[in-house]
C-alpha positions in Angstrom: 23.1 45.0 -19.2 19.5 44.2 -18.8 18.1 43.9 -15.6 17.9 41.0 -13.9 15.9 37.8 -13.7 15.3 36.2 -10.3 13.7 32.9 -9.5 13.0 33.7 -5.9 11.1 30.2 -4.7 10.8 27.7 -1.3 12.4 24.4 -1.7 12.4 21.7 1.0 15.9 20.7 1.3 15.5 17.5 -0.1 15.3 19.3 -3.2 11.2 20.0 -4.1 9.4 23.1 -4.3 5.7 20.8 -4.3 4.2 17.6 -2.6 3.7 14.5 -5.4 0.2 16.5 -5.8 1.9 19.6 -7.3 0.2 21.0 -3.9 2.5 23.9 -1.3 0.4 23.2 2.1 3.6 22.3 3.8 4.3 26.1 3.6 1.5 26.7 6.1 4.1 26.6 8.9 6.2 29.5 7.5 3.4 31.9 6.4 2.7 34.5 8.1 3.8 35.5 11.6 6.4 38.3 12.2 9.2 37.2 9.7 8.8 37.5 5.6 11.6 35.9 4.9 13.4 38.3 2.2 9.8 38.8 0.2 9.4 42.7 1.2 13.1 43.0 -0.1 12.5 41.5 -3.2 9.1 42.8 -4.0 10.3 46.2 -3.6 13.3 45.3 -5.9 10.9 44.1 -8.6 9.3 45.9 -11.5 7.0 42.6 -12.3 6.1 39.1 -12.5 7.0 36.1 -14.4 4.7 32.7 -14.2 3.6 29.6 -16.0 0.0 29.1 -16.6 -0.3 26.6 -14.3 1.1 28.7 -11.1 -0.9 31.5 -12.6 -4.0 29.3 -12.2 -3.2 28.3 -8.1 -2.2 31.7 -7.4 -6.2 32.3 -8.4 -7.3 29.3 -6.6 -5.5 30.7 -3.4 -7.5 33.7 -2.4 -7.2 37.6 -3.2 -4.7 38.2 -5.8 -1.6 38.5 -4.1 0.6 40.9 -5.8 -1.4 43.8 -6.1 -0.8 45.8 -9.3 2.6 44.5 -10.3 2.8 43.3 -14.3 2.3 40.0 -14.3 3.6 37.9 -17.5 2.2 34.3 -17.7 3.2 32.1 -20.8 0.5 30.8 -22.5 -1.1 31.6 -25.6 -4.9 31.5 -24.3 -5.9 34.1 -21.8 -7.2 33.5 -18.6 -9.5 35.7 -16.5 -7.6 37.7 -14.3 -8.5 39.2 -11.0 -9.9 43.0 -10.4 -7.0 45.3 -10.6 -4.6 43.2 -11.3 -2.7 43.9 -14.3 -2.0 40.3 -16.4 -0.5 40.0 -19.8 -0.6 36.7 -21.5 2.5 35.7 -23.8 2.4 33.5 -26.2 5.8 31.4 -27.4 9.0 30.3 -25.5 10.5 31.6 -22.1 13.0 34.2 -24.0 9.3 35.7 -25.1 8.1 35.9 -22.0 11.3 37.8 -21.0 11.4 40.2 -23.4 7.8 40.9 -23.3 8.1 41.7 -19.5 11.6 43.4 -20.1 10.4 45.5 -23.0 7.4 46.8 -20.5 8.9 47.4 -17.3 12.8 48.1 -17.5 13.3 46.4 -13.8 14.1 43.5 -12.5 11.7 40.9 -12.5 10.6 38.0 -10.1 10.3 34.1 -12.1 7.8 33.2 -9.4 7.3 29.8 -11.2 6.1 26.9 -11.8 8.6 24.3 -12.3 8.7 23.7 -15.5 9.1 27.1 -16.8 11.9 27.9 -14.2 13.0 24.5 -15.3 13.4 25.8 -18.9 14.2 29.2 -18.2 17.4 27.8 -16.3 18.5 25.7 -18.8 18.0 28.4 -21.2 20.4 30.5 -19.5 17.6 33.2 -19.1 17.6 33.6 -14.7 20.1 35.9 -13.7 20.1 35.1 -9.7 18.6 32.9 -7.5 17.0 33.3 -3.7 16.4 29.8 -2.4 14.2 29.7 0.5 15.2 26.3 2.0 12.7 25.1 4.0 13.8 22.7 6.8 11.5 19.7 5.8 11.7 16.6 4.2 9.3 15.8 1.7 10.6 12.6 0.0 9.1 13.1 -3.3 7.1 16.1 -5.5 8.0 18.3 -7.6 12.0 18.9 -8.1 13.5 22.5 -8.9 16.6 21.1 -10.6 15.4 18.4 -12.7 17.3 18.3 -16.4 20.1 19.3 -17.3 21.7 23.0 -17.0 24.4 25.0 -18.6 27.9 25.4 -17.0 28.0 28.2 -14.9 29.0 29.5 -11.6 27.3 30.3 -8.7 28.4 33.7 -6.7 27.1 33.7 -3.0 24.7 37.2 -2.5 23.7 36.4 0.8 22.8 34.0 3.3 20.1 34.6 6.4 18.9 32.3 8.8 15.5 33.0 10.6 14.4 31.5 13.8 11.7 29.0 12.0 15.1 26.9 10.7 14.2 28.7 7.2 17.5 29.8 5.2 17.2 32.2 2.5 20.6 31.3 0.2 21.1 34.3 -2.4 23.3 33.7 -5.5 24.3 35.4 -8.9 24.4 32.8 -11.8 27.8 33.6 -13.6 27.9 31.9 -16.9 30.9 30.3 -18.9 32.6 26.9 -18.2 32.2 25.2 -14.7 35.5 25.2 -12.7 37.5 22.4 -13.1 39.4 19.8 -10.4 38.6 19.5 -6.7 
């Protein structure tokens, strides 16, 4: 079984992971302080990155490179700079490319940090393998859904659940595929 694919990502709980402007301020309130809501977990778990072009292009606009050395895969067929020491591959083609390029280099898990529209397609494509939901107890009444399109049947297995004192709850699942359950 190949390792997994995890699309650990913040999502106001009406259901967006960005404002209308494609912008994440309203994370400002949960950065930082004392409490890292799962990330140290899962960035020790993780043997690299996967992002679209255009998360790859705020995570420059955001400061120092955040993820240290970490193999970082962003889709795209035109290379980018990429920040000192930071090790970025650029791979051209679909999502299942981008997964077997990262898979074929690093043997671990790996972290689908995003954007939308390649978690988007890599969902639909049956390609994540769990999901960590950060749900972020704020409203924001339009943006940038996670679950926007159609997905295949599958089932989701609980993996955890924490609550931190911010009103933040970290939901963990395993994505089981095969035919949705039927009657209620």
């Amino acid at each position: 079984m190949p390792p997994p694919i995890i699309l650990y990502i913040a999502m106001s709980l009406d259901g967006y992971i960005a404002g209308p402007d494609g912008s994440v301020t309203w994370l400002g309130p949960y950065e930082g302080g004392d409490e890292d809501y799962g990330y140290g977990c899962l960035l020790a778990r993780i043997g690299g990155l996967l992002m679209g072009r255009c998360t790859y292009e705020q995570v420059l606009g955001l400061g120092p490179w955040p993820y240290g050395s970490l193999p970082t895969f962003v889709l795209g067929s035109r290379p980018l700079r990429a920040p000192d020491k930071a090790d970025v591959s650029f791979v051209a083609g679909g999502p299942a490319d981008l997964v077997r390029a990262a898979r074929e280099r690093t043997g671990r898990p790996l972290w689908l940090v995003g954007g939308a529209r390649l978690a988007q397609s890599m969902l639909a494509a049956g390609l994540v393998d769990e999901l960590e939901l950060a749900l972020v107890p704020v409203l924001l009444g339009g943006g940038i859904r996670l679950f926007d399109g159609p997905l295949p049947p599958g089932t989701l297995t609980p993996a955890g659940v924490r609550t931190y004192r911010s009103g933040l709850v970290l939901l963990r699942y395993r994505i089981e595929r095969g035919p949705q359950p039927t009657g209620a």
